[in-house]
Structure formats: C-alpha cells, structure tokens
C-alpha positions as CSV (number, residue, x, y, z in Angstrom):
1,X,-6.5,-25.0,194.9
2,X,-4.5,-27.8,195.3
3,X,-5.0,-30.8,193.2
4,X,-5.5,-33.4,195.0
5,X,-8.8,-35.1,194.0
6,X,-10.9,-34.6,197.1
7,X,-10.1,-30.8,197.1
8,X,-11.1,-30.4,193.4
9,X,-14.5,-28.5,193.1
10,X,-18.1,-30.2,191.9
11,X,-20.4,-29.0,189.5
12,X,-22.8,-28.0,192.5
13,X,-20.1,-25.7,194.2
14,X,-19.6,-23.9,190.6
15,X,-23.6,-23.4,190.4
16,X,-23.9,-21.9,194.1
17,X,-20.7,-19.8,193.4
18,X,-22.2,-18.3,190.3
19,X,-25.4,-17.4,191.3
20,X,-24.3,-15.9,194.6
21,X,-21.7,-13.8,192.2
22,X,-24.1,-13.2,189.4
23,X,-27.3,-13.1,191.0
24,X,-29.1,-10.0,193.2
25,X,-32.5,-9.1,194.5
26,X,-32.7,-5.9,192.2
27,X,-32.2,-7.5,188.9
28,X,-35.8,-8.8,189.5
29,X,-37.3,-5.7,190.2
30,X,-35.4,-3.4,187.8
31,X,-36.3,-5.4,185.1
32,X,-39.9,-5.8,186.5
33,X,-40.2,-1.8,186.8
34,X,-39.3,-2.4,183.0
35,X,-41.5,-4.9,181.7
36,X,-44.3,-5.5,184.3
37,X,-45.6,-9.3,183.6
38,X,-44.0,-9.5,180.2
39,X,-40.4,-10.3,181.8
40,X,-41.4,-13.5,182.8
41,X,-41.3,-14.8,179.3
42,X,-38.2,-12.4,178.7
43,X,-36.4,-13.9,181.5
44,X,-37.3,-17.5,179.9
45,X,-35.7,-15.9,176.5
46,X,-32.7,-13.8,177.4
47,X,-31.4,-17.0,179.7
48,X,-32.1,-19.6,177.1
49,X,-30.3,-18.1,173.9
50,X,-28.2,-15.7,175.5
51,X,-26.9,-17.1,179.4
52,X,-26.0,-20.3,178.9
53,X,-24.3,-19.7,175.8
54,X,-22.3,-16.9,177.4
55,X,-20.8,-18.8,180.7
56,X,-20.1,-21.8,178.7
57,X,-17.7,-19.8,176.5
58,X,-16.5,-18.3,179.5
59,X,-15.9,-21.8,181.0
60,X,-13.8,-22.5,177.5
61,X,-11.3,-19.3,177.3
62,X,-10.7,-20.0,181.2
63,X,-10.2,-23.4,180.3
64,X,-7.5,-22.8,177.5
65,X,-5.9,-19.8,179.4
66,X,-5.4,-21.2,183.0
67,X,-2.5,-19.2,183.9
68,X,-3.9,-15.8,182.1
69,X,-3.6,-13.1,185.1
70,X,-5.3,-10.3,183.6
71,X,-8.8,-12.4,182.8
72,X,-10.2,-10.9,179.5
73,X,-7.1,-8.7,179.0
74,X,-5.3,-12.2,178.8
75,X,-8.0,-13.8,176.2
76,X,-7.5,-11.2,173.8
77,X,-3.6,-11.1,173.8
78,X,-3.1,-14.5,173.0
79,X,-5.9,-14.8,170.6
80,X,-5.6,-11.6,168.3
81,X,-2.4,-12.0,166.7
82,X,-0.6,-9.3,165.6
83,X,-2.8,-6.6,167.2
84,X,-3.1,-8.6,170.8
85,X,-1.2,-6.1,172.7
86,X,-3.4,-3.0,171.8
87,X,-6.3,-4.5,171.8
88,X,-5.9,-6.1,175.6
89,X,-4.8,-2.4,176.7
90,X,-8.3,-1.9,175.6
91,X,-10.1,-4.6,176.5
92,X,-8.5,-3.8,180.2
93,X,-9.1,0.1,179.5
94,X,-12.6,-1.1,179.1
95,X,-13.0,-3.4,182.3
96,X,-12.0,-0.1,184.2
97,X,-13.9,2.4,182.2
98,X,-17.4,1.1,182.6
99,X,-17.3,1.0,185.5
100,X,-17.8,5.0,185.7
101,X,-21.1,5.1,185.8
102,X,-21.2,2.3,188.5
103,X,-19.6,4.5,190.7
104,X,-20.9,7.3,190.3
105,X,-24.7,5.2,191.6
106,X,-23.5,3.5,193.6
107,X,-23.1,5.9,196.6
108,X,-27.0,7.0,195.8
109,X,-27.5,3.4,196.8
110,X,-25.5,3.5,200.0
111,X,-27.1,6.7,200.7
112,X,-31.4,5.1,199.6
113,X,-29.9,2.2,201.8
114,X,-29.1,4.2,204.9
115,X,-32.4,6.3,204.5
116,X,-34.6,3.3,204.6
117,X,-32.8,1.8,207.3
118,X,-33.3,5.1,209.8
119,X,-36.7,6.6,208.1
120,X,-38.7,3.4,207.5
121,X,-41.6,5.2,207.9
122,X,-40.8,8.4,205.8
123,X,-38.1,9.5,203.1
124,X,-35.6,12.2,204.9
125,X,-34.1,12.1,201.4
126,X,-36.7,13.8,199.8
127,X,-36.4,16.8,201.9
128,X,-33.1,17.7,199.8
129,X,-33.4,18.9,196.5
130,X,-31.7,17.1,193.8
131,X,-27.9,19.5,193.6
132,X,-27.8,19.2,197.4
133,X,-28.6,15.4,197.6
134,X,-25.9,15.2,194.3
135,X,-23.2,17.2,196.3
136,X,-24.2,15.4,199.2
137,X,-23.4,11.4,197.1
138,X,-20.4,13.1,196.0
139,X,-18.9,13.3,199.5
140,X,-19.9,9.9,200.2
141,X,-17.7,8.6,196.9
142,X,-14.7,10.9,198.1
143,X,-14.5,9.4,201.5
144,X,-14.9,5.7,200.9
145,X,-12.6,6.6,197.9
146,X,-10.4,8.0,201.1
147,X,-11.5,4.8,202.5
148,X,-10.2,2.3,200.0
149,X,-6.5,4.2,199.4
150,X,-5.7,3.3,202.6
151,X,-6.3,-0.3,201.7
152,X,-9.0,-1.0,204.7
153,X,-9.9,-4.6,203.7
154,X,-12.3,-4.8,206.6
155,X,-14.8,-3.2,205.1
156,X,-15.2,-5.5,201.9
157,X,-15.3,-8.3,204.4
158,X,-18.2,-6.7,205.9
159,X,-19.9,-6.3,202.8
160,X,-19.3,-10.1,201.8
161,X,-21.2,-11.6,205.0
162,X,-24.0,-8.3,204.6
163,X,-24.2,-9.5,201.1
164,X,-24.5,-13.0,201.8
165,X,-27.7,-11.9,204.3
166,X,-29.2,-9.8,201.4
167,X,-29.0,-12.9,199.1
168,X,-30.4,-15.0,201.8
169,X,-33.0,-12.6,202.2
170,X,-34.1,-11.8,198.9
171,X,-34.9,-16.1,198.4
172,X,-36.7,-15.5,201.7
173,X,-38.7,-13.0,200.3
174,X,-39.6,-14.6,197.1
175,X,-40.4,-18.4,199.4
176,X,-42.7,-16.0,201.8
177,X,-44.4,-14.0,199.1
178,X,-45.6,-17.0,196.9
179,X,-46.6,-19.0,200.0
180,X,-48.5,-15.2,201.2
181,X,-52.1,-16.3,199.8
182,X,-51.9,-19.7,201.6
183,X,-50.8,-18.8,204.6
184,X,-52.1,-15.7,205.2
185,X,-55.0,-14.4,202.8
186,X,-53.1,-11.8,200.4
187,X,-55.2,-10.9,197.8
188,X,-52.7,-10.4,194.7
189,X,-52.1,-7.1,193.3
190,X,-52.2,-8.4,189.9
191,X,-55.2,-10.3,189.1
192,X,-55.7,-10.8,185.0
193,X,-52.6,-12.8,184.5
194,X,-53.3,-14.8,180.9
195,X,-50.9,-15.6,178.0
196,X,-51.3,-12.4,176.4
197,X,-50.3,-10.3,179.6
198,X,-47.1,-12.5,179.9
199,X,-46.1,-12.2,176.3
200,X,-43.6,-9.3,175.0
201,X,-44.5,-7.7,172.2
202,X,-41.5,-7.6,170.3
203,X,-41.8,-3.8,169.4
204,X,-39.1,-0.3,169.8
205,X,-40.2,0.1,173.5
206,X,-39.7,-3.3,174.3
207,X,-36.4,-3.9,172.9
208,X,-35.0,-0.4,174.5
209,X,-35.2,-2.2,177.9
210,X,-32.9,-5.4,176.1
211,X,-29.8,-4.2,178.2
212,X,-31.4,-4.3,181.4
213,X,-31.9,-7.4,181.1
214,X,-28.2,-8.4,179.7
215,X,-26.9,-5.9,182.7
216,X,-28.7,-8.3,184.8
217,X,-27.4,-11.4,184.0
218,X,-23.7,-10.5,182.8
219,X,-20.6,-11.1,185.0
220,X,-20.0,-15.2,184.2
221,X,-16.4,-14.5,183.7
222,X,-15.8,-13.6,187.2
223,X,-15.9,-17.9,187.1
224,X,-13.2,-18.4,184.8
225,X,-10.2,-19.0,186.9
226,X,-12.2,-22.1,188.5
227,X,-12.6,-24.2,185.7
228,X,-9.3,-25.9,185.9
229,X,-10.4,-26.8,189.4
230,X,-12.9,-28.5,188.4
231,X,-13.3,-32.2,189.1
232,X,-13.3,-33.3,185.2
233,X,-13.6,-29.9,184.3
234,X,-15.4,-31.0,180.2
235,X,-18.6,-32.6,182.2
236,X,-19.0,-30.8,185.4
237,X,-18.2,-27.6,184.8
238,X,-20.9,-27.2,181.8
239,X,-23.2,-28.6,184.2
240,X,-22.6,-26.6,186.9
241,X,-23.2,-23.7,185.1
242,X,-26.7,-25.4,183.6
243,X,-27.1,-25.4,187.0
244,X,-26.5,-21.9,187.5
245,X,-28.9,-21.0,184.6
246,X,-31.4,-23.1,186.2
247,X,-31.1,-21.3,189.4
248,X,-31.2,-18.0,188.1
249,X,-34.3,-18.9,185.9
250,X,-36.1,-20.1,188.6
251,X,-35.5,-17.1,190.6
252,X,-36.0,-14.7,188.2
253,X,-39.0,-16.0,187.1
254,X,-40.6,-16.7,190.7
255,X,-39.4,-13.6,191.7
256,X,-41.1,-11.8,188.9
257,X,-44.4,-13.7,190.0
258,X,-43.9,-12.3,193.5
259,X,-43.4,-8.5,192.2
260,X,-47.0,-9.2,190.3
261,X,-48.4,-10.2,194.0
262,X,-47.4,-7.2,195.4
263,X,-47.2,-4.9,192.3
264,X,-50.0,-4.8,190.2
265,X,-48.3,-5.1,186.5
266,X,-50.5,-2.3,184.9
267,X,-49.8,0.5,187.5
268,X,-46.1,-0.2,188.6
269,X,-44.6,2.9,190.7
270,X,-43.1,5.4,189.2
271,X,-40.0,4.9,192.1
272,X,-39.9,0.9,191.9
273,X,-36.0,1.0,190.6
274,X,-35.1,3.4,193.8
275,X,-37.2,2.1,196.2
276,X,-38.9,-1.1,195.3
277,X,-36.6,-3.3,197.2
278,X,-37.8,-1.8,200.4
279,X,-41.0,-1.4,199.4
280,X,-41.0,-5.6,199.1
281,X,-39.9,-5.9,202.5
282,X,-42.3,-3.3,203.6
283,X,-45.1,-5.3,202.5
284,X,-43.6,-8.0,203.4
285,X,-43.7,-7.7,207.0
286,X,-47.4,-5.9,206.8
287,X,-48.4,-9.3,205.4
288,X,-47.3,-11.1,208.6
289,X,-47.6,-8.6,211.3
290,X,-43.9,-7.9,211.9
291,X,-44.2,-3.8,210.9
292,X,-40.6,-2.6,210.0
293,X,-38.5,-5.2,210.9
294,X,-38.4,-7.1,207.5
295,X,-37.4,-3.7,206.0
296,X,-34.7,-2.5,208.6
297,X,-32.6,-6.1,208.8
298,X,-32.4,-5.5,204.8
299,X,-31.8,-1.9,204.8
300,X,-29.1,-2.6,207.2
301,X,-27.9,-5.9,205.4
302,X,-28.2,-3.8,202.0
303,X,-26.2,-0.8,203.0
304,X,-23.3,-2.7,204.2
305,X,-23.2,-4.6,201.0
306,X,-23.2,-1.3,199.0
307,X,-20.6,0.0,200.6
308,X,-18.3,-2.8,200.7
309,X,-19.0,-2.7,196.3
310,X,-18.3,1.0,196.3
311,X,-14.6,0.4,198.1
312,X,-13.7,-3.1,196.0
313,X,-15.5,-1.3,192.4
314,X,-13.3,1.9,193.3
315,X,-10.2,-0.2,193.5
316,X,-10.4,-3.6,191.8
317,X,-11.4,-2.6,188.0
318,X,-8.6,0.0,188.2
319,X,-5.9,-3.1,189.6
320,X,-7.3,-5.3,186.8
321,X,-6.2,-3.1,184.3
322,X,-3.0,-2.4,185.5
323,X,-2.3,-5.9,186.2
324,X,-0.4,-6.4,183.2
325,X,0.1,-2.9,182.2
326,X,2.2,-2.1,178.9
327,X,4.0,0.6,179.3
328,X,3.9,1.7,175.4
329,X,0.0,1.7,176.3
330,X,0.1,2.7,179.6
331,X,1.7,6.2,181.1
332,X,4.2,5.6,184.1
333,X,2.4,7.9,186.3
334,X,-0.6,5.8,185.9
335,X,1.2,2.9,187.8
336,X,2.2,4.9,190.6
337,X,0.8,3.7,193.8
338,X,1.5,5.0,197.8
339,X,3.0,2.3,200.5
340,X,-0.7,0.8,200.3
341,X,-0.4,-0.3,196.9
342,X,-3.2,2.7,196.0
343,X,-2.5,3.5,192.1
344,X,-3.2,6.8,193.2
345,X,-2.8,9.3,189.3
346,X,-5.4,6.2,188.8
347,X,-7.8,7.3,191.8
348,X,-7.9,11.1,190.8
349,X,-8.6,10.4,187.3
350,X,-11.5,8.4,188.5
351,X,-13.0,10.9,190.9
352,X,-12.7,13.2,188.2
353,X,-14.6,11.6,186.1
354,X,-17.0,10.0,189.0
355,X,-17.4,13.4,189.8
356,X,-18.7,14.6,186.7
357,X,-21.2,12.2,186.1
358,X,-22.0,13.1,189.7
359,X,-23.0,16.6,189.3
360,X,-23.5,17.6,185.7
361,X,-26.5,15.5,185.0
362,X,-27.9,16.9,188.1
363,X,-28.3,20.3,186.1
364,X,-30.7,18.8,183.9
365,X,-32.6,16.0,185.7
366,X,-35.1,17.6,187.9
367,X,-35.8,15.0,190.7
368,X,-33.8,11.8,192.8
369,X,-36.2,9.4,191.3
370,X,-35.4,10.6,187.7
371,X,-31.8,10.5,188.5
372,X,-31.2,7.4,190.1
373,X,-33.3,5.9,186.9
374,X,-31.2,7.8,184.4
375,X,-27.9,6.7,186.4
376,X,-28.9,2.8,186.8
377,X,-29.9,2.8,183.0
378,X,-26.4,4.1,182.0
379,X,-25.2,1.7,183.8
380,X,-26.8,-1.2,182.0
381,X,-25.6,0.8,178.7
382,X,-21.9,0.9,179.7
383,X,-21.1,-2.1,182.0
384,X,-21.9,-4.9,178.8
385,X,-19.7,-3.3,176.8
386,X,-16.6,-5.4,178.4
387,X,-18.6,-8.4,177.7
388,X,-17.7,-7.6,174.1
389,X,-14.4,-8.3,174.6
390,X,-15.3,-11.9,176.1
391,X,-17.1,-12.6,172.7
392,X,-14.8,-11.6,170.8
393,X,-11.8,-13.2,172.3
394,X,-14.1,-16.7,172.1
395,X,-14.8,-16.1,167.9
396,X,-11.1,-15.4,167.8
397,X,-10.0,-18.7,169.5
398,X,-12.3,-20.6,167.5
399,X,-10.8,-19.2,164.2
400,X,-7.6,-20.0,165.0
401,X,-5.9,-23.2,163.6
402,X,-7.0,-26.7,165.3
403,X,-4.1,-27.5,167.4
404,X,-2.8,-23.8,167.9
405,X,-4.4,-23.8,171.5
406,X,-5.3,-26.1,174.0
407,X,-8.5,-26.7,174.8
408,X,-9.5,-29.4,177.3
409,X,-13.0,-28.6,177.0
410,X,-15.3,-27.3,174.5
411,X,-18.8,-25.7,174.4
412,X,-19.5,-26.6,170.7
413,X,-17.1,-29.5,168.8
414,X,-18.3,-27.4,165.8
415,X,-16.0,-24.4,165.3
416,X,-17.9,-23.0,162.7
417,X,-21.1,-23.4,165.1
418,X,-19.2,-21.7,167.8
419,X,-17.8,-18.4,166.1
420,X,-21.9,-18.2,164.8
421,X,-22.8,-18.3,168.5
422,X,-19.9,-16.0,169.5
423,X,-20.6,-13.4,166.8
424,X,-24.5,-13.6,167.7
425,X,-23.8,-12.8,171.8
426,X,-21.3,-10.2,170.3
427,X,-24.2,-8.8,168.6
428,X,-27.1,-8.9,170.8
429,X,-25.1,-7.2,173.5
430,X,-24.5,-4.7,171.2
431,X,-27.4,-3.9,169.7
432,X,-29.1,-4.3,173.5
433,X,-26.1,-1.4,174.3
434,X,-27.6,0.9,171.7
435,X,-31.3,0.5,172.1
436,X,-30.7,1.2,176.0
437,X,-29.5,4.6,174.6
438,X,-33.2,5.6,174.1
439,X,-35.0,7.3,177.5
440,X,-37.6,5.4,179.4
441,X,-40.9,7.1,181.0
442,X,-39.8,10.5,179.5
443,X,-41.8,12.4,177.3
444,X,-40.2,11.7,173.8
445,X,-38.5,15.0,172.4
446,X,-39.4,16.8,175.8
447,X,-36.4,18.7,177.1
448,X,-35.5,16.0,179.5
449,X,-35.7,13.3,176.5
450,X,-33.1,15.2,174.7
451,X,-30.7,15.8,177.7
452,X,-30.7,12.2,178.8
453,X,-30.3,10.7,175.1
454,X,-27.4,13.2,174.8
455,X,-25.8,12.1,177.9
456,X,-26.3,8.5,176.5
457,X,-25.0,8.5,173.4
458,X,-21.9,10.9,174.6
459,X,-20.8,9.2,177.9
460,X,-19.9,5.7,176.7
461,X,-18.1,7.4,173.4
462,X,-16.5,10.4,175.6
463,X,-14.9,7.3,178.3
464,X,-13.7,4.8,175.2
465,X,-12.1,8.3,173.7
466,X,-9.9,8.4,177.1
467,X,-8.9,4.7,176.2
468,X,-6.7,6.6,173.1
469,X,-5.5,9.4,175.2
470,X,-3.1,7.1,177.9
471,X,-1.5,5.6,174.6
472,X,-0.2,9.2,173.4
473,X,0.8,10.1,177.1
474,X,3.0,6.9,177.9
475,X,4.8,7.5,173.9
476,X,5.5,11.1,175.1
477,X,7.1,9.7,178.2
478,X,9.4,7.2,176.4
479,X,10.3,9.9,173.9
480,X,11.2,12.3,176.8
C-alpha cells in the first residue's frame, strides 16, 4: 500500500473488509441450532462486551508492530521478555494446531455441499453408513492435500469469487426472508415471540454453547496488517471496526429473526448444523415459486468456497508458523519444502493427524448428523485457543514501561483499564473453551456422552502436547 494519501484506506473499506473476512451464513444458524430465540439477546451480549473490545486491541498490537511478519507469533516475541522466543514458537504452534479439527470438517462440508447441489431433492449421503462416508471425507482431504502441494493457486481464487456469491447470498436471504410475510403471505414458524422467549437463562446448558458463539465471531486479527494503512489510523480505524461490529450485529441478529420465520424456536431440527443452510434456501425458493434454484446456485457457490478453505487452511496455518521458524524450536526437517515451496515433513504430520480425527471418532459416533455436530463443536473448542495468544500479547504490551513501545493508537489511554479488559477477553475465551467441552443433545452419561467428552477434553491437550515434542527433536538435531 503505498502512502500516498489518496491510496490510504477509509474507515468504511476496514468495516466491509472485516465483515466479509469475519462474517458467514453459518454462524447464524449454528448458533441458532444452539440457542433457538435466546441468541438474539446473546448475539446483542457476546458483541457488546466481548467483539469490539477484541478487534480494537487487534487494531492496537498491529498498530505498534507494523513490520511483525509472523502476526501473533510477532506480538508475543517482542512483548514477553525473556521468554518471547518460546512462547511465539507456541503461539505459532498454536495458530497451526487448531486448525486440526478444521480440517478434518471441513471436507464433510465439501462433501454436504456437493450432495445438496446434485440431490436437492434427496440425501445420496445418507445411503452410506458413517465408516464408509468417513473413509470416503478422508480421500477428499488427501487429494486437495495432493491438490495444494503442488501449489494450484487457482483454486483459492475460485473459492474467493464463490465465497463472495455465498456472502452475497446469505444478505439476500436474510432481505427476502424478513420482507417474506409482506410480500408473499408466509406465516412464521415461530409465533410466541415475547421477552421471556428472547432472554437466555444464564444456566450450565446455556453457557456450554459460549464458544460457539466466540468461534463465530473470532478471526479480527486477520485485519491487523491494515491499520498502518489507514487514513489517520487512531480515528478511523476504531470506527471502522464499530462499523464492523455494527454490521455483524445487525446481521446476526436479523438473521436470527429470519431462522425463527422459518424454524420454529421450540422444535429446531435435529440436522440444522449439517443441513440448515440448504434447508433456508430450500424454503426460500418454495416461498417464491422458484423450486430448487435458490438451493443449487448456493450449493454450488458454497462448495466452491469450501474447497478453496480446505486447500489455503491445509497450507496457510502451517506457512504461518514456519514463517519465522527458530530452529532451537523448530526441527530442520520441518522446514523442508519441494520446488513448490510445499513444507512437505509439515503436510504428513498433518494428514496424520487429520486422519485420525477423521476415522477414530467414527468408531464411536453412530450417525453423519452426530458427527458433523461433534466435529463443528470441536472446532469451536480448539480454534479460540489462538485467540489467547492475542490477549495475552495485548495485557503484555500494556504492562510494559510507557515509552518502551510505540503506539500511535490506543484502545483505552488507561493502561491499567486495558490489561483489565485484556485479562477479561483472555478469560471468557477460556472459560467459553472449557464449557464447550461438555456434549450437546446427548444423553448425559450415555455411552456416546462419555466418548465425545473424552475426545474433548483429550484432543485439544493431546495437539498442545505435540507443541513440546518439535522442541526436543530440533535440540537432538543440533546435538547431532
């Protein structure tokens, strides 16, 4: 970005750029299969004292660390001290680490994607049972794995202008559902909505769905390395990402509005994670006489999207962490790449462990439904995690000295304020973390309780333990 002034970017570029990076159909209705009406006020909450707080730190550590390549990684190094180098080899490990789970859902979603797009009318999924359909996602992840080591860049660009159509699509959808009983008669599926059916009751059940909700709305520091391009980056960025939390409020909340029309709030589908995207459009275009066609163009859009995330989530977290790799962290053999730039040690350790979380729960998870629901709730367990590092590399730069970094623009004056607000996000993300541990819509203490709140508690802990192994490798190598 150059700086001349006329090239700089507005506070209402930053807000459009976030929400299109932050921002997706399905946080509405995963958190809506969660809460039912109740997420309205949630959404009003979670935004409010946990959002806004979180980008404008973000907008501060970018600020003070303009030429930081590693993002995070490059927060905690300068602002730890002594201990800066380990803990960024972590807070990198991390970045890549979480994202596991992500890819090990993420070709069930290529695969629900593809499924809607050729069976409208009927699932050929369900024909499979649950190993075969497992096996099955497995060989999707190994050949867009294949896909992205050859460094095929055509494919992500694909997914950006099939993402863009899904974004465009899901306001669409929430502007045509809320206009429905106007234009065309639609009866809403939820009919008692009052005060009490909107507000959460603040109980164990409701705060086990917190990190769906913090899963949803995470990702802010993706905007970091924009706030020095910023036109008067203290004023405009802030307010462009006000904006941002504006945006996202109003959406979330409309679009949780337009779930209720559809959905009635007190008998939500037992498949509304898996398939209630499709079922929206479904409806959609049985509301205005257009059949399938509402449901294709997004299956289509939607599939193309996925599979563009697989291929940059295969190989982007795993770049990011070896961006600024230490080698008395970091074994040699994991920096090993082919003529495409692939870190390839890198790519087998993740299909490995891909793998894994692939086929194993599988075993003990009888159906798709149950699965994908298990898989998307472990995801909203492990991806925050890396958010802990932004927290804590914002406390940390508040506690320093004044004067011992440079910060051209502050969220709080206060630094005192701002480690309180720091330590609370820290916090909350935790605690959300370890309350998402507990099953939803299982039998407590059935058999299926116990295997999902095993895998739970031991998948984040078993992929953090791997963080200690590359250390103990790369000191053997120097030794040798």
């Amino acid at each position: 970005m150059s700086d001349n002034e006329g090239e700089k970017l507005r506070w209402y570029n930053l807000g459009l750029m976030g929400f299109v990076s932050v921002w997706g159909f399905g946080n509405v209705v995963n958190n809506y299969a969660n809460q039912g009406l109740k997420v309205i006020v949630s959404w009003v909450l979670i935004i409010a004292l946990y959002f806004i707080p979180y980008v404008l730190m973000v907008g501060e550590l970018g600020s003070a660390f303009k030429d930081g390549k590693a993002g995070v990684s490059t927060w905690i190094r300068e602002t730890t001290g002594a201990s800066g180098r380990k803990l960024a080899y972590f807070a990198g490990f991390t970045y890549w680490v979480v994202h596991i789970p992500y890819l090990a859902q993420k070709p069930q979603s290529v695969l629900i994607a593809l499924d809607w797009a050729i069976f409208p009318d009927s699932k050929f999924m369900d024909s499979f049972s649950t190993l075969v359909a497992q096996f099955l996602i497995l060989g999707i992840f190994i050949f867009f794995m294949w896909v992205a080591a050859k460094g095929i860049n055509s494919i992500k660009k694909i997914g950006t202008i099939a993402g863009t159509a899904v974004f465009v699509m899901s306001l669409l959808y929430i502007l045509l559902v809320v206009t429905a009983p106007m234009l065309r008669g639609v009866e809403p599926a939820t009919t008692n909505i009052t005060f009490k059916s909107i507000m959460p009751e603040f109980n164990f059940a409701y705060f086990t769905t917190l990190s769906m909700l913090v899963f949803a709305v995470g990702g802010a520091e993706k905007l970091s390395p924009y706030v020095n391009n910023t036109k008067n980056s203290s004023k405009e960025f802030p307010r462009g990402m006000m904006i941002l939390a504006g945006m996202v409020a109003i959406c979330a909340i409309l679009g949780s509005i337009a779930m209720s029309m559809m959905f009635d709030a007190n008998n939500i589908p037992a498949d509304l994670k898996m398939n209630g995207q499709y079922y929206a459009f479904a409806i959609l275009g049985d509301y205005y006489g257009l059949g399938n066609t509402f449901v294709v163009l997004y299956s289509i859009a939607n599939l193309l999207a996925q599979i563009s995330a697989l291929v940059f989530s295969i190989d982007a977290p795993l770049k990011v962490f070896l961006a600024e790799a230490d080698e008395e962290y970091v074994p040699k053999s994991l920096l090993k790449t082919n003529e495409n730039g692939t870190p390839i040690t890198g790519y087998k350790i993740t299909l490995i462990l891909v793998g894994i979380l692939i086929i194993v729960p599988a075993l003990g998870i009888g159906d798709m439904n149950s699965l994908f629901n298990w898989l998307l709730d472990l995801n909203s367990i492990v991806m925050p995690m890396r958010y802990l590092w932004v927290f804590l590399a914002y406390v940390a730069l508040r506690k320093a000295k004044e004067g011992t970094f440079n910060l051209e623009y502050k969220f709080v004056k206060n630094s005192k304020l701002a480690m309180v607000i720091g330590s609370w996000c820290f916090i909350f993300t935790a605690f959300a973390c370890i309350m998402g541990m507990f099953p939803k819509g299982v039998e407590v203490f059935s058999s299926q309780w116990i295997f999902q709140i095993t895998l739970n508690v031991l998948t984040p802990f078993i992929l953090i333990a791997l963080g200690f192994i590359f250390p103990t490798l790369a000191k053997k190598n120097k030794l040798k």
